[in-house]
Backbone as a printed PyTorch tensor [residue, N CA C, xyz], in Angstrom:
tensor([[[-19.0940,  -9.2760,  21.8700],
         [-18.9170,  -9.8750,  20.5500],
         [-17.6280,  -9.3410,  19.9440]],

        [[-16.5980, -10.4030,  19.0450],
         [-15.4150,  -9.5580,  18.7890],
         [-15.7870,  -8.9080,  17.7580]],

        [[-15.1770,  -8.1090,  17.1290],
         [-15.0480,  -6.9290,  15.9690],
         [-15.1870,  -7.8060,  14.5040]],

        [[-14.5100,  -9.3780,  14.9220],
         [-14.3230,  -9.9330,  13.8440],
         [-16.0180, -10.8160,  13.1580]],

        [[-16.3460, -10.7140,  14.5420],
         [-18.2690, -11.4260,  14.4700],
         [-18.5560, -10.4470,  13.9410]],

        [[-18.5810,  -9.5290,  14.2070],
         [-19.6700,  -8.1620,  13.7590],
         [-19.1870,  -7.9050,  12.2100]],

        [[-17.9930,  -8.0700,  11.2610],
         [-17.4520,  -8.4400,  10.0390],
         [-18.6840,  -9.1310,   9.2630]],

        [[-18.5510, -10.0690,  10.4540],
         [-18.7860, -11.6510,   9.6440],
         [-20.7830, -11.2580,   9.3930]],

        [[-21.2750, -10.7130,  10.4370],
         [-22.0690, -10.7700,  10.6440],
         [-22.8840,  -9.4430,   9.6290]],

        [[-22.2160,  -8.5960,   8.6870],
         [-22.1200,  -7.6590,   7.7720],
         [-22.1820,  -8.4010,   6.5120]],

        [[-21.5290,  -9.5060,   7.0950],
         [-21.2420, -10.2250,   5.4990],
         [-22.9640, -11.3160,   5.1760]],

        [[-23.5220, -11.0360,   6.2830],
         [-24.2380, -12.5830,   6.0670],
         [-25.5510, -12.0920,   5.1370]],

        [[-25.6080, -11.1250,   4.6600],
         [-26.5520, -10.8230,   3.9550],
         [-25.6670, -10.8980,   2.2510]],

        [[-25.1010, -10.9240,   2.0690],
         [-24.1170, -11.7060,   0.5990],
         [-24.1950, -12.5620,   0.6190]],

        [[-24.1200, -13.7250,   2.2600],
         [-24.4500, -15.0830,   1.6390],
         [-25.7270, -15.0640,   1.4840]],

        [[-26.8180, -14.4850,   1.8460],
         [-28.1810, -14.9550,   1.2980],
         [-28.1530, -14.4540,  -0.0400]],

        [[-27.7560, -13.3230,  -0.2810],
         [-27.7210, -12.8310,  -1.7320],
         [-27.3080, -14.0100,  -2.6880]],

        [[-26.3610, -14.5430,  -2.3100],
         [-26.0500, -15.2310,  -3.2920],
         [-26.4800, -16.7560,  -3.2220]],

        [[-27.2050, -16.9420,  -2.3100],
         [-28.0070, -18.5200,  -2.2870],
         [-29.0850, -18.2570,  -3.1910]],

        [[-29.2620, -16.9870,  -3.3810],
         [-31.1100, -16.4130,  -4.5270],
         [-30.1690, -16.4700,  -5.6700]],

        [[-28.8720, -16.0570,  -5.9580],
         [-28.6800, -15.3390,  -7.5020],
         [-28.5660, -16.2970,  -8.1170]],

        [[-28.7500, -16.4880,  -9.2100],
         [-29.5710, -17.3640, -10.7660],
         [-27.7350, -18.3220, -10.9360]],

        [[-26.9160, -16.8170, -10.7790],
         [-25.5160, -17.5570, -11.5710],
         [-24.5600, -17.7920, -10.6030]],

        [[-25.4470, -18.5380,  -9.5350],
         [-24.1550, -18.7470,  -8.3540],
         [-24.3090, -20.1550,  -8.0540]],

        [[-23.3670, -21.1260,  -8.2270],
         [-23.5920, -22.3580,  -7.9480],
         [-22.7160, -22.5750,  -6.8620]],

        [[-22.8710, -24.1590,  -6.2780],
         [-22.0710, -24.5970,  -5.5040],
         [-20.3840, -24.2230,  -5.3970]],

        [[-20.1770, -24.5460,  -6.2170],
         [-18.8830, -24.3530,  -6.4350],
         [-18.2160, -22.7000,  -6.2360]],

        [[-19.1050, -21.9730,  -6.8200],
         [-18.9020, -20.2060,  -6.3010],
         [-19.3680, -20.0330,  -5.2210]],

        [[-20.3650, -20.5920,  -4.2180],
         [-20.9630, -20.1090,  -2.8400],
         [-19.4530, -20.9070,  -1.9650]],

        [[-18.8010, -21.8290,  -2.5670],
         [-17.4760, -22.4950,  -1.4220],
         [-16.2500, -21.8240,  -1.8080]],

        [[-16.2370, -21.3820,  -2.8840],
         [-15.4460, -19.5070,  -2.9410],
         [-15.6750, -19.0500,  -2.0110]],

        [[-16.5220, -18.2400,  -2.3850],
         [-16.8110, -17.2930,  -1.2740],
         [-16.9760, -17.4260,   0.0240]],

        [[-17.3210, -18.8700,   0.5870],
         [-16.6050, -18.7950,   1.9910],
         [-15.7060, -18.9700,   2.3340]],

        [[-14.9610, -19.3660,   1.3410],
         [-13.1600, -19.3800,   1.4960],
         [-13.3790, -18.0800,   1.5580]],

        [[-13.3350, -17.0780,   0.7420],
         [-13.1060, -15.8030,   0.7500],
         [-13.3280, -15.1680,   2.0380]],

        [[-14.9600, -15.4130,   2.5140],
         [-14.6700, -14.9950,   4.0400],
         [-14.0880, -15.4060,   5.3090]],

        [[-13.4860, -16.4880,   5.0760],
         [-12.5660, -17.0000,   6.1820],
         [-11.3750, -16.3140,   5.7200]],

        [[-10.7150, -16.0110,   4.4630],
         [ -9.5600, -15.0860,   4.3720],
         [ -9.6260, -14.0140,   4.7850]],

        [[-10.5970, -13.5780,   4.8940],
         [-10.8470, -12.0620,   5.0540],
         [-11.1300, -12.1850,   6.8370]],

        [[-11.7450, -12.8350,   7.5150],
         [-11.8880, -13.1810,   8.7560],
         [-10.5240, -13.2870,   9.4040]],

        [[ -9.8590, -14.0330,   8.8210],
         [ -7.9100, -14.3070,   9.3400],
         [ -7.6280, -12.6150,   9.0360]],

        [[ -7.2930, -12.3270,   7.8920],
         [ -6.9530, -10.6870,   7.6120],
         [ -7.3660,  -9.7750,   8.5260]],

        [[ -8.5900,  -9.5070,   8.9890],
         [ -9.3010,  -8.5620,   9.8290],
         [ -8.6500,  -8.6370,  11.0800]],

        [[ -8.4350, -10.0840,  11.4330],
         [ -7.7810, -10.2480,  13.0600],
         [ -6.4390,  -9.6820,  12.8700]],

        [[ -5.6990,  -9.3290,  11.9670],
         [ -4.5240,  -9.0580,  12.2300],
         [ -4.6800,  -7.3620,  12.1160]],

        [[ -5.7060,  -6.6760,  11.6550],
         [ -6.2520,  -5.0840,  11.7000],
         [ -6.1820,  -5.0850,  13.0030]],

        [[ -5.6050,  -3.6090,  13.4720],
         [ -6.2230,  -2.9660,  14.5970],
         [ -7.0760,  -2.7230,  15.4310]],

        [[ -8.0930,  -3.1790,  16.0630],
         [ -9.4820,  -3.4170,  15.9320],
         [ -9.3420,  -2.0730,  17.3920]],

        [[ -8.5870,  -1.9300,  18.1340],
         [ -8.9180,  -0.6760,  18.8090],
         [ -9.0020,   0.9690,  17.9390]],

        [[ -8.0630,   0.6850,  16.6910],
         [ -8.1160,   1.6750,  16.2590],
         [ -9.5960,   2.0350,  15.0060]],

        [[-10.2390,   0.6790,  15.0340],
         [-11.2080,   0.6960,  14.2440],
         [-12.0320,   1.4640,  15.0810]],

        [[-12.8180,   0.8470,  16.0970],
         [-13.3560,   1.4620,  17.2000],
         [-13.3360,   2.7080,  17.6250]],

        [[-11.8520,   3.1020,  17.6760],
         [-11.8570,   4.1570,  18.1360],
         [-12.1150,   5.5730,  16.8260]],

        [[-11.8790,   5.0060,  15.3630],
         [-12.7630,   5.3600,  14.5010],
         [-13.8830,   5.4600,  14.3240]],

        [[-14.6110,   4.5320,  14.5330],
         [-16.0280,   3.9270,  14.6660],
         [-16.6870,   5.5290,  15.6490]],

        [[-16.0260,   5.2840,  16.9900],
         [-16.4870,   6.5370,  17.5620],
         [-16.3010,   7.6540,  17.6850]],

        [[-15.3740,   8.0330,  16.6100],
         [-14.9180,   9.3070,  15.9820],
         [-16.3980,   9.7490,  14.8640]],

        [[-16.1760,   8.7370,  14.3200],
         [-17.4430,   8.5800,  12.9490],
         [-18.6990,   8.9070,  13.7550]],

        [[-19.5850,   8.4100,  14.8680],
         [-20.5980,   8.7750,  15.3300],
         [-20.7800,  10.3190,  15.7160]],

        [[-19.7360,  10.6630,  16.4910],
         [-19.1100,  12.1100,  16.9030],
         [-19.2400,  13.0260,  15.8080]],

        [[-18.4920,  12.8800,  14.8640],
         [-18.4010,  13.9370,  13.5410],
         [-20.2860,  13.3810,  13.1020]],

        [[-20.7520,  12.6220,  12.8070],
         [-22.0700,  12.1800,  12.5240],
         [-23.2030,  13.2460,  13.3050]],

        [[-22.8990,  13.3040,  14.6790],
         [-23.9570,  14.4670,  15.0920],
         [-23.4720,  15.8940,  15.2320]],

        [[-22.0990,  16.3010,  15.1140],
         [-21.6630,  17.1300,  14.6730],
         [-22.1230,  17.8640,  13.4500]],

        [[-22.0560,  17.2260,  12.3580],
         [-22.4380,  17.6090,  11.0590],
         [-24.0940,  17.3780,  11.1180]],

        [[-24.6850,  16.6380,  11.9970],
         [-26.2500,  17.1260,  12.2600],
         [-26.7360,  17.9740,  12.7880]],

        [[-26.1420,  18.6100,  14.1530],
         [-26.0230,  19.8030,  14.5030],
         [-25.7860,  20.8000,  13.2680]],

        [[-24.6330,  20.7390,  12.6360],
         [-24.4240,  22.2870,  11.6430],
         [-25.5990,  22.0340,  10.4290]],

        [[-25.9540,  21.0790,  10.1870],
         [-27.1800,  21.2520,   9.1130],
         [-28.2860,  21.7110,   9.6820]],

        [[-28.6780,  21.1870,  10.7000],
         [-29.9730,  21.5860,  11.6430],
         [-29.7380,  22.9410,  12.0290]],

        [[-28.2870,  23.7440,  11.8840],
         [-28.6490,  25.1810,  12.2560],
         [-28.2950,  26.3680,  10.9330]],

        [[-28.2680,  25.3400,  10.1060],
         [-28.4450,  26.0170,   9.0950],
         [-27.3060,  26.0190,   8.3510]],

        [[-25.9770,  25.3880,   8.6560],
         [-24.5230,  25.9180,   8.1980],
         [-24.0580,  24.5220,   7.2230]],

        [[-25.1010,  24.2910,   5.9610],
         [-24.2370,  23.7760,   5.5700],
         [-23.4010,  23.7790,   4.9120]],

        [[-22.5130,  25.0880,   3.9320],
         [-21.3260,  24.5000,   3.8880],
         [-20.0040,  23.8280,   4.5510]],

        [[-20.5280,  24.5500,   5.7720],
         [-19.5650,  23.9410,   7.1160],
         [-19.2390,  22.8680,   7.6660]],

        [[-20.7330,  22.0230,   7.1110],
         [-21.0550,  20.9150,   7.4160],
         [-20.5100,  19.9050,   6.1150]],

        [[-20.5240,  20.5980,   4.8610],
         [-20.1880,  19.6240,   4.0940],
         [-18.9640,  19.8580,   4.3380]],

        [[-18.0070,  20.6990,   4.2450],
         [-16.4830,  20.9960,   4.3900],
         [-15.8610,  19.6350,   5.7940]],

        [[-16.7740,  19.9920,   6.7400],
         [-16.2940,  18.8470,   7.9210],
         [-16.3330,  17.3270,   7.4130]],

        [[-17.7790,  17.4060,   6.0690],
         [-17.7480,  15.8000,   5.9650],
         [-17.1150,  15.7920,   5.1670]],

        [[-16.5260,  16.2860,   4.2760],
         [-15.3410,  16.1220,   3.5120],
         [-13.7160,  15.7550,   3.9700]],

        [[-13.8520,  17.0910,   5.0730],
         [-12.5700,  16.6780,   5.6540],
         [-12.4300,  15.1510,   6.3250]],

        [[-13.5180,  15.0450,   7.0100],
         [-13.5920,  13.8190,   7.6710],
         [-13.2850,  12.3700,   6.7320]],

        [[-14.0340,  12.1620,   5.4980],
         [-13.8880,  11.1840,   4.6750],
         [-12.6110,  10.8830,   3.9110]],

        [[-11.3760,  12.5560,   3.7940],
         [-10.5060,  12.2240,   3.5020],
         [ -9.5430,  11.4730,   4.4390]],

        [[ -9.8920,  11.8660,   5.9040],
         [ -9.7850,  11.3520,   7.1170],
         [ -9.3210,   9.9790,   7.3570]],

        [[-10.7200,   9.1990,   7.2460],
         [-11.1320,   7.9770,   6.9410],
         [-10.4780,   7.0730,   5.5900]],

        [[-10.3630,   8.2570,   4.5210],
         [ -9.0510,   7.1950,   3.2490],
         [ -7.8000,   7.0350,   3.4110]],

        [[ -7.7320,   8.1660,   4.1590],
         [ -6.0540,   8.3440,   5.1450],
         [ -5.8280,   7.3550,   6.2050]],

        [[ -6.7750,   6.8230,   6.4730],
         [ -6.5220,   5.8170,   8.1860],
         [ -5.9530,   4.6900,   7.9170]],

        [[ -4.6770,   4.6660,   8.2590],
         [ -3.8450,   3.1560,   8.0580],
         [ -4.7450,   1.5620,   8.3400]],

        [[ -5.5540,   1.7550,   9.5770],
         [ -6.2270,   0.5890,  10.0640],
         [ -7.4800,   0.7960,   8.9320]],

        [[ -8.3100,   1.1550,   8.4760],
         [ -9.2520,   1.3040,   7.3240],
         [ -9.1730,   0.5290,   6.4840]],

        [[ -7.5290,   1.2080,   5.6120],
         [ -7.4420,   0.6710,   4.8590],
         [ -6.8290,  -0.5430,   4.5620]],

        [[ -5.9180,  -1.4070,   5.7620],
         [ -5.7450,  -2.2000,   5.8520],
         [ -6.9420,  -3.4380,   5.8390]],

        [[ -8.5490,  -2.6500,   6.4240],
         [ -9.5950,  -3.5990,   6.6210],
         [-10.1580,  -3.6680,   5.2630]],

        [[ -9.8820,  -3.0070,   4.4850],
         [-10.2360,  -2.6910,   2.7840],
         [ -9.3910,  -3.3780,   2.5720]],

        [[ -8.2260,  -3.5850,   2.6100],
         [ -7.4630,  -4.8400,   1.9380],
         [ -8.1240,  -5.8890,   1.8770]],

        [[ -8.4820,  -6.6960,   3.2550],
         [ -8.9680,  -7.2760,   3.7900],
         [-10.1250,  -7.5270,   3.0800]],

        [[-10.8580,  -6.8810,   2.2800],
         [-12.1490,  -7.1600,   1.7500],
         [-12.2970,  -7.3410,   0.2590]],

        [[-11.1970,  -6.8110,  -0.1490],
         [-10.8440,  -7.2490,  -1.8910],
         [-11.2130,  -8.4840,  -2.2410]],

        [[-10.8360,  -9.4650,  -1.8790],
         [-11.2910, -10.6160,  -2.1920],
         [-13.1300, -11.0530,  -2.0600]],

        [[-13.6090, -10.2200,  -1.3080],
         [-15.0870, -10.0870,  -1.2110],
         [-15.8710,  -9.3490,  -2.4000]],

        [[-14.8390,  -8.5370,  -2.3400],
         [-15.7120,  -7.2290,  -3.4590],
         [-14.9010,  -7.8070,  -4.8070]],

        [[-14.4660,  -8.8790,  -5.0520],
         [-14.2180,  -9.4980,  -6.6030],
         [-14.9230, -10.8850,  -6.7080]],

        [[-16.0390, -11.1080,  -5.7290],
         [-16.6370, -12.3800,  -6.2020],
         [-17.4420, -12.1940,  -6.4550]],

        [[-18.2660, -10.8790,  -6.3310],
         [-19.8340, -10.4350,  -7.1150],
         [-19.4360,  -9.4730,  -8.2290]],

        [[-18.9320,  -9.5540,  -9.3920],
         [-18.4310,  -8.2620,  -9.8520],
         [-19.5060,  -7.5770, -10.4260]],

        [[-20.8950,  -8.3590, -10.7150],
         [-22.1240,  -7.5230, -10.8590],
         [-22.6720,  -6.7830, -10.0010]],

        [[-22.2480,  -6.7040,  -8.9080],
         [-23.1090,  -5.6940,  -7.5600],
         [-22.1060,  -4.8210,  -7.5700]],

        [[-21.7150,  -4.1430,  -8.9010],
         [-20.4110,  -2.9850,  -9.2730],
         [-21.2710,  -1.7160,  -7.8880]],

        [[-20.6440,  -0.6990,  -7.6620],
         [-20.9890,   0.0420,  -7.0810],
         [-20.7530,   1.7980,  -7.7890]],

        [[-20.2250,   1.4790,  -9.0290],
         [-19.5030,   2.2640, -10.4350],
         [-21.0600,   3.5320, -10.5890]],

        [[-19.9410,   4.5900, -10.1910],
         [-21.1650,   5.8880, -10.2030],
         [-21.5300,   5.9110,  -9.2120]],

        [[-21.5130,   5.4700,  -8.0000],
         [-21.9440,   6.4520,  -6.8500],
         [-21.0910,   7.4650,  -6.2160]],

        [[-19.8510,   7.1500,  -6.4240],
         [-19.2540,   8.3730,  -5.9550],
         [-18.9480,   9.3140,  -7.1530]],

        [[-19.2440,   9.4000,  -7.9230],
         [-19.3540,  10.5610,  -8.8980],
         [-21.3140,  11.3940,  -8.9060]],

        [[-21.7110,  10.2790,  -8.3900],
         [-23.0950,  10.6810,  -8.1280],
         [-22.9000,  11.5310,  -6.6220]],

        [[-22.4780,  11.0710,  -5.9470],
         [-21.8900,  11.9230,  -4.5460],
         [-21.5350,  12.9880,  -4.7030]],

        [[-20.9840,  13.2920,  -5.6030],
         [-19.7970,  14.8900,  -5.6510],
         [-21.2640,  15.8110,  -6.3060]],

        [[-22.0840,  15.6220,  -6.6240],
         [-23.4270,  16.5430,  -6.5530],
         [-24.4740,  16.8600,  -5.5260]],

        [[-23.8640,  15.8880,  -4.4590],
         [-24.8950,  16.1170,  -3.2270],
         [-24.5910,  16.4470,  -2.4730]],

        [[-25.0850,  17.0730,  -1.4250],
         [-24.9940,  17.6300,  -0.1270],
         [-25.2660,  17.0700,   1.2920]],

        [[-24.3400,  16.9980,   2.4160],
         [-24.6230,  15.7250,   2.9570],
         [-25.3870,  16.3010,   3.9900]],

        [[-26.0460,  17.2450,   4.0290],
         [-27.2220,  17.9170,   4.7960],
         [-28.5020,  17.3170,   4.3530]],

        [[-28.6910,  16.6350,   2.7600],
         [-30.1240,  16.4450,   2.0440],
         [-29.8000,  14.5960,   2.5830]],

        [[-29.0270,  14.2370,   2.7730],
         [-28.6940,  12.7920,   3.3750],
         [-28.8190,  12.3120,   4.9420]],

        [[-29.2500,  13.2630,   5.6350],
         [-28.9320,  12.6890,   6.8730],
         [-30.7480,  13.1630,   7.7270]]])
């Protein structure tokens, strides 16, 4: 399956979301699949080996930092997932696929996501996993 199905296939739970929501009519559900065919064209021009090869960096550091919680070390463990996530804001191909999704994340502007990462900076990613 390409990288760009598995996108698309992330996305398909927004379109059901928004076939239920009260204030979404015709005319906003053919937005938004414009929107994901822009974003579908955009993605193909991302890196998709370097996603991947993120992708399996991310699993790696994932049982890494399960290992150091499971033996007890977590500040070590949060320090790695920290380092790691600045990692991940740093990654040219990332954030190019975040470009790529702007136009997604401005057609629901009620499914804000405002306060979770300030809710984050109190937790520990040992009580998360």
């Amino acid at each position: 399956m390409k990288p760009q199905s598995i996108f698309l296939c992330l996305l398909l739970p927004v379109a059901a979301f928004a076939q239920n929501y009260p204030a979404m009519n015709e005319a906003d559900m053919q937005k938004m699949m414009q929107q994901m065919e822009k974003m579908q064209a955009c993605m193909e021009k991302v890196d998709q080996a370097k996603l991947q090869a993120l992708g399996k960096r991310s699993q790696q550091m994932e049982a890494e930092i399960r290992s150091l919680c499971a033996s007890g070390k977590r500040d070590e463990a949060q320090q790695k997932a920290i380092a790691f996530g600045r990692e991940v804001a740093d990654d040219a191909s990332m954030n190019a696929m975040m470009k790529c999704t702007e136009g997604m994340r401005s057609m629901m502007p009620e499914m804000s996501f405002k306060g979770l990462a300030e809710d984050a900076r109190d937790q520990h990613i040992c009580d998360h996993l």
